[in-house]
N, C-alpha and C positions, 0 to 999 in steps of 0.2 A: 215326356221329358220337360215340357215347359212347364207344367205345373209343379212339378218340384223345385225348380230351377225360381221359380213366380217363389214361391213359400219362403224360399232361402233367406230372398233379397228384401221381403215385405217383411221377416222374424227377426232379420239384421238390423231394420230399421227401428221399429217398436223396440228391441232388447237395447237399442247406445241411446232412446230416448229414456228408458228407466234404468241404465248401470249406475250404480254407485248411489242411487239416493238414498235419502234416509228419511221415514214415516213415523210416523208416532199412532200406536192404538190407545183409541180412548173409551170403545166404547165395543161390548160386545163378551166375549171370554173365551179362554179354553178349557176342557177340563180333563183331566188324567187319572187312570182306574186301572184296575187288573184288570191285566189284558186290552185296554182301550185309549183313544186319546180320539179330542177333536177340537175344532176351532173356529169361531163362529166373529169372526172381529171386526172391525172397520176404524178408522180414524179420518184425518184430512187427506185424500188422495188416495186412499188404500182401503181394500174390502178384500178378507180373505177366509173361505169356508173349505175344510179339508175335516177329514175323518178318517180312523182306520179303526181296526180289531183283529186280535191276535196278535200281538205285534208283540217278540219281546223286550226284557231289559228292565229299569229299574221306574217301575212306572205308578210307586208309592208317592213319591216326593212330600214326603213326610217321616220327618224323623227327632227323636227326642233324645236331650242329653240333660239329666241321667239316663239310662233307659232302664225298665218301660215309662212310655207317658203319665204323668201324675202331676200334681199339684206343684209347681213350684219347678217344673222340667222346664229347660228350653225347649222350645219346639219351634225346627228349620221347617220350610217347605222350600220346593224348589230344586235345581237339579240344571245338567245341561239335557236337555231334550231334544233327541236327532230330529230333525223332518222327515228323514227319509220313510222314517214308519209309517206316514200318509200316503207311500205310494201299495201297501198291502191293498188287495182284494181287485175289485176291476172300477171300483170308482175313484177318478182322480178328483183334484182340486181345481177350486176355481178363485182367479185373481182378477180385481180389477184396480190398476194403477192409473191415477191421473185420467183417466179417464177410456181408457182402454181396456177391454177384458181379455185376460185366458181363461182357457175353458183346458179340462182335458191334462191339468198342469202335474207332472214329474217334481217332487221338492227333494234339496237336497239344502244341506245348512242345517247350524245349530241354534236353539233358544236358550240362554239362561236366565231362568227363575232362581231369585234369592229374597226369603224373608225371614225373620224370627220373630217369634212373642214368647213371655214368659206364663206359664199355664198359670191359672188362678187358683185360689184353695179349693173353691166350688168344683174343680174340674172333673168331669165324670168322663168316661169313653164314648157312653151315645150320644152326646153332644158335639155338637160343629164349633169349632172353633173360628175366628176370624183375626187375621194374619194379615200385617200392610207387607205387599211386595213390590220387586220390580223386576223389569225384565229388558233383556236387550240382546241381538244374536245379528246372523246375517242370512238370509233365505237366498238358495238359487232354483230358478223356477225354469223346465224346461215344458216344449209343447211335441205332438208327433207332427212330421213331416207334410203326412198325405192321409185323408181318411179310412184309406185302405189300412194302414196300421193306426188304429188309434191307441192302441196298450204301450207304444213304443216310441221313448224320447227320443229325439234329434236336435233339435233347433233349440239352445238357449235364447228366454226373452227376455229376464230377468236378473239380477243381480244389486240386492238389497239388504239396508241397513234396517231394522227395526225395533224399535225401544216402546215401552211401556211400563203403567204403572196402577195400582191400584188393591182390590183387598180378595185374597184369598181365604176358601173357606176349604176348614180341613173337616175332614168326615170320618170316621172312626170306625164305623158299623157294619163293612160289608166286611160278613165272617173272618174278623179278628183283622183283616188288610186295610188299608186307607186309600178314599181318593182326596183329592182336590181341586177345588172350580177355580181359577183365576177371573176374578170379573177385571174390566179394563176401566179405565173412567178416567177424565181430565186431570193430569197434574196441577195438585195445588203449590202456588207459586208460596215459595221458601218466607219468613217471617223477616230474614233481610232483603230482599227481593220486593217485599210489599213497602218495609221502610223507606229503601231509597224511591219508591217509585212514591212514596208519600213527600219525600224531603223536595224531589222533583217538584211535585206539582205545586210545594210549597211557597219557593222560589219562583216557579212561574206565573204564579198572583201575586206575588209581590212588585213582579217587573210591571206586570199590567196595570197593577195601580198607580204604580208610577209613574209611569205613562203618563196615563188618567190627571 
């Protein structure tokens, strides 16, 4: 009785220290196929590896307008991608937020990936194409109670924001279907973003010399 009673109050504690934040992955990827998905990430404060298979659903996220793909198609990737398909089979996920880990982790929450490029003339179908995206969603992450049931959520610890950015490679070649890898990587800061922070520092050698 006391050890579940113990888990409640220490899963209560760890879940109001990480509700509501919000993470950015920079580094790491996921990637989506028939029948499969996984996710290998991390950024500041957050590291997060889940996998499943068989899972169904729409798990191309690739698609061309006109169609079929050809030369001169847009081609979207991307999609909203449930979590919950990393709880199939008997291995869960593992999170480490801020500096705490779960182990054993239930996901529930959606991703949305969105990118497009315009196909080039060269473009053939056994070629990988490369696609800038981004991504942003909310993860809720729960744990089991007692080790006696470890297959079986209970205790939310989790409840988070998570955004990301960088370049997806679309794949063309497994029997006539598409995956795509989302690699993750530091956002680069915007061309006005870099101005002001040039106009900034402009201004602040200026005072210095005056100073001076």
């Amino acid at each position: 009785m006391l050890r579940p009673v113990l888990c409640a109050v220490l899963c209560l504690f760890l879940y109001s220290s990480a509700k509501a934040d919000t993470f950015v992955l920079t580094s790491g990827g996921m990637s989506t196929s028939f029948g499969q998905s996984g996710i290998n990430a991390s950024g500041p404060g957050i590291s997060i590896q889940a996998a499943s298979g068989g899972s169904p659903g729409n798990l191309t996220f690739a698609t061309c307008l006109p169609a079929p793909c050809g030369p001169g198609s847009t081609l979207n990737v991307g999609g909203v991608w449930d979590a919950s398909t990393w709880n199939i089979g008997f291995a869960r996920g593992t999170v480490t937020l801020n500096g705490v880990t779960f182990t054993n982790v239930f996901f529930t929450g959606q991703l949305n990936f969105t990118g497009s490029v315009v196909l080039p003339p060269d473009f053939v179908n056994d070629h990988p194409v490369s696609v800038p995206f981004t991504m942003q969603g909310q993860l809720q992450g729960f744990i089991p109670c007692t080790p006696n049931e470890p297959f079986a959520a209970c205790q939310q610890v989790f409840d988070i924001t998570v955004l990301g950015s960088g370049i997806a490679s679309a794949n063309f070649q497994f029997f006539g279907t598409r995956s795509v890898s989302y690699a993750f990587a530091d956002p680069i800061p915007e061309p006005a973003t870099l101005g002001l922070l040039g106009v900034g520092l402009l201004a602040l050698s200026r005072r210095v010399r005056r100073r001076r």
